[in-house]
C-alpha positions as CSV (number, residue, x, y, z in Angstrom):
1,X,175.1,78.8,47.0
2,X,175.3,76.0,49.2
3,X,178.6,75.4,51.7
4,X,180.0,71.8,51.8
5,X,181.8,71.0,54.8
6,X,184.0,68.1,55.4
7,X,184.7,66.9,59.0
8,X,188.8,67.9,59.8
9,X,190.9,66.5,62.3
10,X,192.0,69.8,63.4
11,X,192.9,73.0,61.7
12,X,196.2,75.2,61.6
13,X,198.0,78.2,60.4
14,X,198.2,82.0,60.5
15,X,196.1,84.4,58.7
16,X,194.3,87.5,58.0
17,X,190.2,88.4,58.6
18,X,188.3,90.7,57.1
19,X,187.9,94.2,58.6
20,X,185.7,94.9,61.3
21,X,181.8,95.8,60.0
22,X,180.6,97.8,62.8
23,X,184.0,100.3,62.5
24,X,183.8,100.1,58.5
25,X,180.0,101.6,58.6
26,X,181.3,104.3,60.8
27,X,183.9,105.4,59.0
28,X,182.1,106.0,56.2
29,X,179.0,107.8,58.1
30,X,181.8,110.3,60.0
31,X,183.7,110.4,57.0
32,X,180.6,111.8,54.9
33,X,180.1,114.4,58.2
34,X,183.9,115.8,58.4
35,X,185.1,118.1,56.4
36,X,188.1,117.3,54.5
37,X,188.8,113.7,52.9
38,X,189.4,110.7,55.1
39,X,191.0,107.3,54.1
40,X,189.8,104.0,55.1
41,X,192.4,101.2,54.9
42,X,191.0,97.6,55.4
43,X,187.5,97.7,54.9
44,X,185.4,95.4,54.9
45,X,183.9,95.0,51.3
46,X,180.7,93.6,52.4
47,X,177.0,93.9,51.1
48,X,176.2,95.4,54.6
49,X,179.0,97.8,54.6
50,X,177.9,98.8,50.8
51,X,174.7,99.6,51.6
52,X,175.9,102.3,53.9
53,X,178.0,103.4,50.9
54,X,175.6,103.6,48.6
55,X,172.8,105.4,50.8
56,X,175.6,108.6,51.6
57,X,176.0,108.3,47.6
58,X,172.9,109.1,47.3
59,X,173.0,112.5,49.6
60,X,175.9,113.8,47.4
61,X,178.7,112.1,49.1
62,X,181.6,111.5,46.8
63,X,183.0,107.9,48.1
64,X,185.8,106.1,46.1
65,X,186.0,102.1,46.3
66,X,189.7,101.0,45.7
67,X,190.7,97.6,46.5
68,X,193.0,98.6,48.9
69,X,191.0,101.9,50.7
70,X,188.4,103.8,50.6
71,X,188.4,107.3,49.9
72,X,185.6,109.9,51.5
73,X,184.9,113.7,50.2
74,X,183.5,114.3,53.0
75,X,180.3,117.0,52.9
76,X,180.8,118.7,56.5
77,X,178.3,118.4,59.0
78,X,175.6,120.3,57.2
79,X,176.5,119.0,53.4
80,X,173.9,115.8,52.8
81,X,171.6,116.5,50.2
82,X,167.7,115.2,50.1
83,X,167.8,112.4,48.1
84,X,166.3,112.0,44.9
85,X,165.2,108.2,45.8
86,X,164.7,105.8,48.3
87,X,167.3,104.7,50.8
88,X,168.3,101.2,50.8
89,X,170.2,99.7,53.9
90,X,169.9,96.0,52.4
91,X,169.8,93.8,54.6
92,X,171.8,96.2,57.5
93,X,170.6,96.9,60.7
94,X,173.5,99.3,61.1
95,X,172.6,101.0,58.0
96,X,169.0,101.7,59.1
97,X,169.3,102.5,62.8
98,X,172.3,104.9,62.7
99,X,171.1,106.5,59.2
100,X,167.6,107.4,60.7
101,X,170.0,109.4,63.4
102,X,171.8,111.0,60.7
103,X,168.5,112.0,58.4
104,X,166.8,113.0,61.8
105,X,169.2,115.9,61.7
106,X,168.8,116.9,58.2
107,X,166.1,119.7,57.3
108,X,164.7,117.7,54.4
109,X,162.4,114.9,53.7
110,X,164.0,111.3,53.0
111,X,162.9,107.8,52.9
112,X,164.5,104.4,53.8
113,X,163.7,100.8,53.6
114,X,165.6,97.5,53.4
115,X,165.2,93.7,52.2
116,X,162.1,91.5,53.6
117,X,164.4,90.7,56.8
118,X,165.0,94.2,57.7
119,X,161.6,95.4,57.1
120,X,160.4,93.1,59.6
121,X,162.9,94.2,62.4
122,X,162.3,96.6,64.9
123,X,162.2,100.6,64.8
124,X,160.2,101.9,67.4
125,X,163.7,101.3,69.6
126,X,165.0,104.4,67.5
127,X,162.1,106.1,65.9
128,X,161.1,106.8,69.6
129,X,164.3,108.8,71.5
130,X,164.3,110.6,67.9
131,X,161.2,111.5,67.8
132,X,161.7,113.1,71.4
133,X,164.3,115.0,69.7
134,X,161.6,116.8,67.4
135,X,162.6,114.6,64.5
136,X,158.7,113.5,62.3
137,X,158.4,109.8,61.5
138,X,156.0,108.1,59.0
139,X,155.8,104.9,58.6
140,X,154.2,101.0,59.2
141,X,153.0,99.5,62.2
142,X,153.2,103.3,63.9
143,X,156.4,103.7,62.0
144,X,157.8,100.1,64.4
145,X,158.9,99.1,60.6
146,X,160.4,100.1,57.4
147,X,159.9,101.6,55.0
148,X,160.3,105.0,57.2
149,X,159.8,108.4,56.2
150,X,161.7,111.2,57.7
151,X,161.6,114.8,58.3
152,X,164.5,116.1,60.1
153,X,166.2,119.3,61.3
154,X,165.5,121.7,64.3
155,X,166.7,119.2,66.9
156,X,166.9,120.0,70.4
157,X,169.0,118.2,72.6
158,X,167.8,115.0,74.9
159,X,168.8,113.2,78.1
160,X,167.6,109.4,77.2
161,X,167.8,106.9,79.5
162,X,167.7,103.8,77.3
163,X,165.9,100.6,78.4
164,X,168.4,98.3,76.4
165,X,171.6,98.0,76.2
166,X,172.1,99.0,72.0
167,X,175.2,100.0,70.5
168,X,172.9,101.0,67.5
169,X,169.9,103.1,69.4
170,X,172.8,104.8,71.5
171,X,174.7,105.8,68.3
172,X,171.7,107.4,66.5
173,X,170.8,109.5,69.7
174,X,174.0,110.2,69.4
175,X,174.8,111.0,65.8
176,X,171.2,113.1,65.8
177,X,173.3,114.7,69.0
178,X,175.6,116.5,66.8
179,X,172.6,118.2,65.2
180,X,170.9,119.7,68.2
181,X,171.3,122.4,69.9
182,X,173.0,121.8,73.8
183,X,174.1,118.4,74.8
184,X,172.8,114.9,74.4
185,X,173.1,111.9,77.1
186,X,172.6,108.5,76.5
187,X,172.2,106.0,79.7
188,X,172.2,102.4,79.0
189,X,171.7,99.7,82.1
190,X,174.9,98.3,80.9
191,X,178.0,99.0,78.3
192,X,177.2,98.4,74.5
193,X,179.9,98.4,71.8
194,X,181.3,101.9,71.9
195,X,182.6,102.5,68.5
196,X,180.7,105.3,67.6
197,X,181.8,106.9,70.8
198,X,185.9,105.8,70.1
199,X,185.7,106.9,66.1
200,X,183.3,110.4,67.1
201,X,186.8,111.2,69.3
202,X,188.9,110.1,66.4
203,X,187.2,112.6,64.1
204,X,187.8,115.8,66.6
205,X,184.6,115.4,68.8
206,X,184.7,115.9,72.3
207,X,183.0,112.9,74.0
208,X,182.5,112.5,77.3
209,X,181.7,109.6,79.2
210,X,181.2,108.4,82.8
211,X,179.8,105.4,83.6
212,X,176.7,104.1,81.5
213,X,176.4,107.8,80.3
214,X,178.3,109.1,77.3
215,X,177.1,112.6,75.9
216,X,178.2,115.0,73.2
217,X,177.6,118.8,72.4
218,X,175.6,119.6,69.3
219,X,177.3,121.6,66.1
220,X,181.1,120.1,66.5
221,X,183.2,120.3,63.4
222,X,184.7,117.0,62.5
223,X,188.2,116.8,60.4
224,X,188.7,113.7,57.9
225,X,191.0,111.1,59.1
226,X,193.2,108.3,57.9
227,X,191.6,104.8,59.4
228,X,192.9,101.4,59.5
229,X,190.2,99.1,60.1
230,X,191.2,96.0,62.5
231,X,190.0,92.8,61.8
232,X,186.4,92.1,62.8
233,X,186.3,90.0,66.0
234,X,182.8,89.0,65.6
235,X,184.3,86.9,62.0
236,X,187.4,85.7,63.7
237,X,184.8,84.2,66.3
238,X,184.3,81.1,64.3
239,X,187.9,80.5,63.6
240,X,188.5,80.8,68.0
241,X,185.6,78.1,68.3
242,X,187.0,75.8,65.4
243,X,190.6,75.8,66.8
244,X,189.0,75.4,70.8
245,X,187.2,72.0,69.9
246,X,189.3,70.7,67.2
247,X,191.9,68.5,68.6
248,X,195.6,69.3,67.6
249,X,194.5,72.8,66.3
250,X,196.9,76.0,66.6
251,X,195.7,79.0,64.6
252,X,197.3,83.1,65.0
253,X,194.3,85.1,64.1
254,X,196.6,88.7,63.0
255,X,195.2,92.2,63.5
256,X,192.0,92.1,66.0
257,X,190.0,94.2,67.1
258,X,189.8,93.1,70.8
259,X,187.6,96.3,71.9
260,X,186.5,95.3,75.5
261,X,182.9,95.8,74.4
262,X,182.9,92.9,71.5
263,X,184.8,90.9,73.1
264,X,182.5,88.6,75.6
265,X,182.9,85.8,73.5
266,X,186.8,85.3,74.5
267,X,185.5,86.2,78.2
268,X,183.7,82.8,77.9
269,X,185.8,80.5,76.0
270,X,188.6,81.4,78.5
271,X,185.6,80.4,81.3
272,X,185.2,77.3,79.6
273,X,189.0,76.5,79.8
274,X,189.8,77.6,76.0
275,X,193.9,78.2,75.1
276,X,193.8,81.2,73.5
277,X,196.3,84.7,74.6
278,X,196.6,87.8,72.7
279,X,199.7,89.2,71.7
280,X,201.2,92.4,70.0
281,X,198.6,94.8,72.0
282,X,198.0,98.1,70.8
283,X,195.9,100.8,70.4
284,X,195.2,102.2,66.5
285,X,192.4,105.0,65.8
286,X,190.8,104.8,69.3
287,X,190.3,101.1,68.5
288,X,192.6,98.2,70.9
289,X,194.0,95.4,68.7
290,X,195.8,92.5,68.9
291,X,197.2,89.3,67.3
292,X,194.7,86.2,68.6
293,X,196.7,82.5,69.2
294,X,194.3,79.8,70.1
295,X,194.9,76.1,70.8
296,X,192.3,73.4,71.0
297,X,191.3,72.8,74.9
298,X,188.9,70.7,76.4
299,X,186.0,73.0,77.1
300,X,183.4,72.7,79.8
301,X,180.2,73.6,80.1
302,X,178.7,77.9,81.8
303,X,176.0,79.5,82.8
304,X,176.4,83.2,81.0
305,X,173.8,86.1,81.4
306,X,173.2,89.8,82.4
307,X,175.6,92.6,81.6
308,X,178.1,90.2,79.5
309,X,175.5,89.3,77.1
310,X,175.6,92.6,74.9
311,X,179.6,91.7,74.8
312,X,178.3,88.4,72.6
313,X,175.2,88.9,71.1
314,X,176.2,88.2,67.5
315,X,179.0,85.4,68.9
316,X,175.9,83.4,70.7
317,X,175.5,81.3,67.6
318,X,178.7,80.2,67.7
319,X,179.0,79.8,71.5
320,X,176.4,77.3,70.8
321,X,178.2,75.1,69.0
322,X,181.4,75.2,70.9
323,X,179.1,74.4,73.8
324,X,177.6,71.1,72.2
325,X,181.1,70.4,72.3
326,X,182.1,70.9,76.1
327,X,181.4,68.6,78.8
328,X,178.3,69.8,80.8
329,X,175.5,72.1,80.4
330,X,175.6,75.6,79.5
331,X,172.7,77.9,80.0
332,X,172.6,81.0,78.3
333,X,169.4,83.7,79.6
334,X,168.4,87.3,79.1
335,X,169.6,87.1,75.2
336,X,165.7,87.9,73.8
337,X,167.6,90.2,71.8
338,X,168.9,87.6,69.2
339,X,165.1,86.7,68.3
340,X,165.2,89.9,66.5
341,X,168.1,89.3,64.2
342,X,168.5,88.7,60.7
343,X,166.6,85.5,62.0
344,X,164.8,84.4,65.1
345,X,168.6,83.1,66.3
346,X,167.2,81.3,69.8
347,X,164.6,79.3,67.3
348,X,167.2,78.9,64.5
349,X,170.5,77.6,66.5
350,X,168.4,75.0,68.0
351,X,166.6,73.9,65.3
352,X,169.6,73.2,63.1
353,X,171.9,72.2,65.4
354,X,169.1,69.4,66.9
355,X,169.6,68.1,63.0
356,X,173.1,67.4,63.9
357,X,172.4,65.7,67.3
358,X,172.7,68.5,69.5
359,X,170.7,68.4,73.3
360,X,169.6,71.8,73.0
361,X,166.2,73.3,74.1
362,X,165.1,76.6,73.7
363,X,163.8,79.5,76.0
364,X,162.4,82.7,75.8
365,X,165.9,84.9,75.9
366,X,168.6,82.0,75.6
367,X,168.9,78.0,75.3
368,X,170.0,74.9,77.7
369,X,172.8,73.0,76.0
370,X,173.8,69.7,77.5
371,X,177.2,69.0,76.1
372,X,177.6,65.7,74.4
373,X,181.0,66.2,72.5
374,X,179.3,64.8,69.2
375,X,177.4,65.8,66.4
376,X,176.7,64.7,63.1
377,X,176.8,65.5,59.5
378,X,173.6,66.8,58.3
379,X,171.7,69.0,55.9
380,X,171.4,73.1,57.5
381,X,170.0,76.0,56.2
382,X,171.1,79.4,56.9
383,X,167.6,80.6,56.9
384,X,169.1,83.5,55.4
385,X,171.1,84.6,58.1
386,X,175.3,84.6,57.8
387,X,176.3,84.2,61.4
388,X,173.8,81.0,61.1
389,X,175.6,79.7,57.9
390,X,179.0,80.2,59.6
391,X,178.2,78.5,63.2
392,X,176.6,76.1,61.2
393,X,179.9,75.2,58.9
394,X,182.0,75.1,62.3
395,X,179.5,72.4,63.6
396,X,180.1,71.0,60.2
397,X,183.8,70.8,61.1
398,X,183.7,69.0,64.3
399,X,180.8,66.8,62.9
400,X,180.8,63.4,61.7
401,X,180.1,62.5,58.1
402,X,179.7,65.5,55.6
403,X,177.7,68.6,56.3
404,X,175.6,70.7,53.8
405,X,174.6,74.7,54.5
406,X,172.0,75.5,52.0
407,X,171.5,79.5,50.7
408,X,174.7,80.3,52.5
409,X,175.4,83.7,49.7
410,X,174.0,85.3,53.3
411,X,177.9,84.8,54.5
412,X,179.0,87.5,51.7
413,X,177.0,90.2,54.0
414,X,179.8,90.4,56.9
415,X,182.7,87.7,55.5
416,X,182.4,87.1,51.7
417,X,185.8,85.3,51.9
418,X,184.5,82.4,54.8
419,X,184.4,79.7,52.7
420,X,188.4,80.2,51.2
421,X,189.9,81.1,54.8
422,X,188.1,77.4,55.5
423,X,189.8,75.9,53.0
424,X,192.8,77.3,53.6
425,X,193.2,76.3,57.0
């Protein structure tokens, strides 16, 4: 599939986004734990967030797709079943790091892998805090890679003081946490997205937090719950960048997930000078949310880094392009992170945005942009990687002449409906 973009004056309206990934793959994995059924209203239907599905299918969990919820059977804590096969998280980081939390809880042997991107993205951040645990890894590279073997059960409880700031090593420790005996503590050097912490509390589970440190007791019972999944704010990302350096634009972004933790991105536009205010606040399953207005602005050039980067990390590519389009230079730093994505991101966002025009040079953790307010129309590629396709067709919309993102299917993982809300706007 390839995305054509035309260059547009500005864009307008008031629409919907899909719901929120991160809070979609945890209502399933609680929902599978609890006992009792629980009811997922806007899902995202997404190749990540079916992969998820389809690995708790395989451990006995009875899951029902409807186009308008999902409904869970959930198993209990102790109801997964070895499965008969191999686990596939796709192409889902989410899938594989908070899974291997789950199955290092289980007293039986499983395996997982994922596509030629996952496979080659790290582990060891994972493997090793469960291993601690008394969980048994096999795997390659000193089980650093998928495929994985598991064998799990007899936990005993940890105190981990994580070296990263990872919503996803946090929530396996975590999720394993529930399996062993006594508390587990997780310490990270700043706050990652806490919606495994938010939905845990939703489900019945007493979390407690203080700080960087958030622990929970081993053996809780969870009860299934009705869940309305927010929009994700990480999708409605592009749609704040197109409307902030599009002149004339005024788009209402409806039901947001504006969770404090996901939400550095907005931190910055509104540095750079962005129009944009939420409105109807509110608080739904543990989760804030909001109605997003954004008007175009003239945006001007930041330096961002330290604890605010975990706050953007999957917006960065986008934050690129919106600063291409201020006036000055933005330097982003301590974001190595992103060259262990779905893509080296750092090497990718400059290398496709340079096609367009771009003054952007790369560093080890981050990039120097020098803001030019131009770019051209140009031929992109995705390399795979759907937050690359996206930032990319947003540059396309500011560009001029036409641009073309080449195997941009990768969009259908978080946001299979992109290219239409485009058009429609």
């Amino acid at each position: 599939m390839e995305l054509l973009i035309k260059p547009k004056d500005k864009i307008s309206g008031q629409f919907h986004i899909p719901g929120d990934k991160s809070i979609s793959h945890r209502s399933i994995i609680l929902g599978a734990l609890a006992e009792g059924t629980t009811e997922v209203k806007g899902f995202l239907h997404g190749e990540d967030s079916y992969s998820t599905v389809e690995c708790f299918r395989k451990m006995g969990v009875d899951i029902d797709i409807q186009e308008d919820k999902v409904i869970i059977k959930g198993n209990g804590l102790y109801g997964l079943q070895e499965p008969e096969d191999v686990l596939n998280a796709g192409n889902s980081g989410t899938t594989a790091r908070l899974l291997l939390g789950i199955l290092a809880g289980n007293p039986f042997y499983s395996v997982i892998t994922g596509d030629s991107s996952l496979r080659n993205r790290p582990m060891e951040r994972v493997v090793e805090p469960l291993s601690k645990m008394a969980a048994v890894f096999y795997g390659r590279k000193s089980t650093a890679l998928l495929p994985l073997s598991v064998l799990g059960g007899n936990l005993k409880a940890i105190d981990y003081i994580s070296p990263v700031a990872s919503a996803q090593v946090k929530s396996a420790i975590l999720l394993a946490g529930l399996y062993a005996q006594g508390v587990t503590s997780v310490t990270e050097p700043y706050l990652s997205r806490d919606h495994t912490e938010r939905m845990l509390k939703h489900f019945g589970v007493e979390v407690n937090k203080e700080g960087g440190k958030v622990e929970v007791e081993g053996n809780p019972r969870l009860t299934g719950r009705e869940i309305n999944v927010p929009g994700d704010f990480s999708s409605a990302a592009f749609f704040l960048v197109a409307a902030s350096i599009l002149p004339g634009s005024s788009i209402k972004i409806i039901n947001v997930g504006v969770n404090s933790t996901r939400t550095g991105l907005l931190d910055v536009l509104l540095e750079m000078g962005a129009k944009i205010y939420l409105e109807n606040e509110r608080v739904e399953n543990e989760e804030p949310v909001a109605d997003i207005n954004v008007e175009a602005a003239e945006l001007r050039g930041v330096e961002i880094g330290g604890k605010i980067i975990p706050r953007l990390i999957d917006e960065i590519p986008v934050l690129a392009v919106a600063a291409v389009m201020a006036e000055g230079k933005t330097v982003i730093r301590d974001a190595a992170e992103l060259r262990v994505k779905e893509s080296d991101r750092i090497s990718v966002v400059v290398q496709e945005l340079k096609k367009m025009g771009a003054q952007i040079e790369s560093r080890p953790d981050g990039m120097v942009i020098n803001g030019t307010g131009q770019l051209n129309g140009g031929v992109c590629q995705s390399h795979g990687d759907h937050r690359i396709a996206m930032a990319m067709a947003v540059a396309g919309l500011a560009a001029r002449g036409e641009t073309r993102v080449t195997d941009s299917d990768c969009v259908n993982i978080s946001f299979p409906e992109f290219s239409k809300a485009l058009k429609a706007l």
